[in-house]
N, C-alpha and C positions, 0 to 999 in steps of 0.2 A: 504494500500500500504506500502512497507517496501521500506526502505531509503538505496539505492545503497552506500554505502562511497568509493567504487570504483569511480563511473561514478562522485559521487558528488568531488571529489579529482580532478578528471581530470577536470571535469567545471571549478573548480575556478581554474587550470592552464592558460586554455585557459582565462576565463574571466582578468586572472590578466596577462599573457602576450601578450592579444585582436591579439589571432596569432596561429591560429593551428598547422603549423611547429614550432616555437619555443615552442610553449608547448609541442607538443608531442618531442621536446630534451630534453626538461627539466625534462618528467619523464620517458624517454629513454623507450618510443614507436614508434609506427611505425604512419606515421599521418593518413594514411587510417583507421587504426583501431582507431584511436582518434574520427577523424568525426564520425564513426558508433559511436561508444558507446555515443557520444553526441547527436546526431540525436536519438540514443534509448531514452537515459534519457528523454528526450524533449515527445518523444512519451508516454512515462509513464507518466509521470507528468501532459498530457496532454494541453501542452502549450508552446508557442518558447523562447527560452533563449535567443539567438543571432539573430543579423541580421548578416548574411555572405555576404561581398562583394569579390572580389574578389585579395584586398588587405592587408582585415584587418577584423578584428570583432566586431560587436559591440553590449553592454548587452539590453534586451528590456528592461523595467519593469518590467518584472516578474524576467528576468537575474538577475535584482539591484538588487530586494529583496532577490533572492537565494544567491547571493553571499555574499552580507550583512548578512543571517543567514548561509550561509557555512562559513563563518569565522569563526564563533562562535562554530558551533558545530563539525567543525574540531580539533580545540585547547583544544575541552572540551574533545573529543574523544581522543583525542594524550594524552591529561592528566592523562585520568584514566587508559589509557593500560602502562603508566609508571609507575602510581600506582600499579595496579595492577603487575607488573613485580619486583617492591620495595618489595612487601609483598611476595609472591613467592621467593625470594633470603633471605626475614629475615629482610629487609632494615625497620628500621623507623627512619620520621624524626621529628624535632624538629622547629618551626619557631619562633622566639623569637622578640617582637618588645619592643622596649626600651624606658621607659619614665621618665621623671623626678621623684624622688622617686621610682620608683620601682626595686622592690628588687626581682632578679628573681633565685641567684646563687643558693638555694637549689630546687628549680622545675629543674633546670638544672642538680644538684646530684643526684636527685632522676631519671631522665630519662637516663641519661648514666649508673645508675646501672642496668637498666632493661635488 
C-alpha cells in the first residue's frame, strides 16, 4: 500500500483540530470533500481513525497511533522537500555547535570558500 501524504495531511488537520469544518478552513477545503477523502483513507488502511459525533471528533486507537506517527513523518517529509529545494537553488548549509575548547573558525573558512 502507498502512503497518501495528501489524505495523511488532512487526518492530522482534523485529528488536531477534533472538527471537520475547522479543519477543512484551515486547509481551505470544502468539508464534504474532507469527510470523503477521510472516510477513503480509513477504507485503505483498513480501519476507523475517528469516532464522529455529531459535534466533535474523536481519535480511536489506531487514530492515536497515526497521528503520533503522522507527526513525525510529516516534518521529516516537509524536511527533505526543503532540502531538497536548498540543493536545487545551490543552497548549503552549515550547523555549527559550540563547545568549550573548540576551535571551529577554519572549518568555517574552508566552507564559505566553497
Amino acid at each position: 500500500m502507498d502512503l497518501d501524504l495528501r489524505k495523511l495531511r488532512y487526518f492530522v488537520a482534523v485529528a488536531e483540530h477534533q472538527h471537520f469544518g475547522r479543519a477543512a478552513r484551515a486547509l481551505f477545503i470544502a468539508q464534504p470533500v474532507l469527510s470523503r477523502q477521510i472516510r477513503a483513507f480509513e477504507q485503505e488502511l483498513g480501519c476507523r481513525l475517528l469516532t464522529r459525533t455529531t459535534r466533535s471528533v474523536e481519535l480511536t486507537s489506531a487514530g492515536r497511533q497515526l497521528f503520533d506517527e503522522a507527526r513525525t513523518i510529516t516534518t521529516v517529509v516537509s524536511a527533505a522537500l526543503r532540502r531538497v529545494h536548498e540543493a536545487a537553488r545551490g543552497e548549503q548549509r552549515l550547523i555549527v555547535a559550540f563547545s568549550t575548547g573548540l576551535h571551529v573558525s577554519e572549518a568555517i573558512r574552508t566552507f564559505t570558500a566553497s
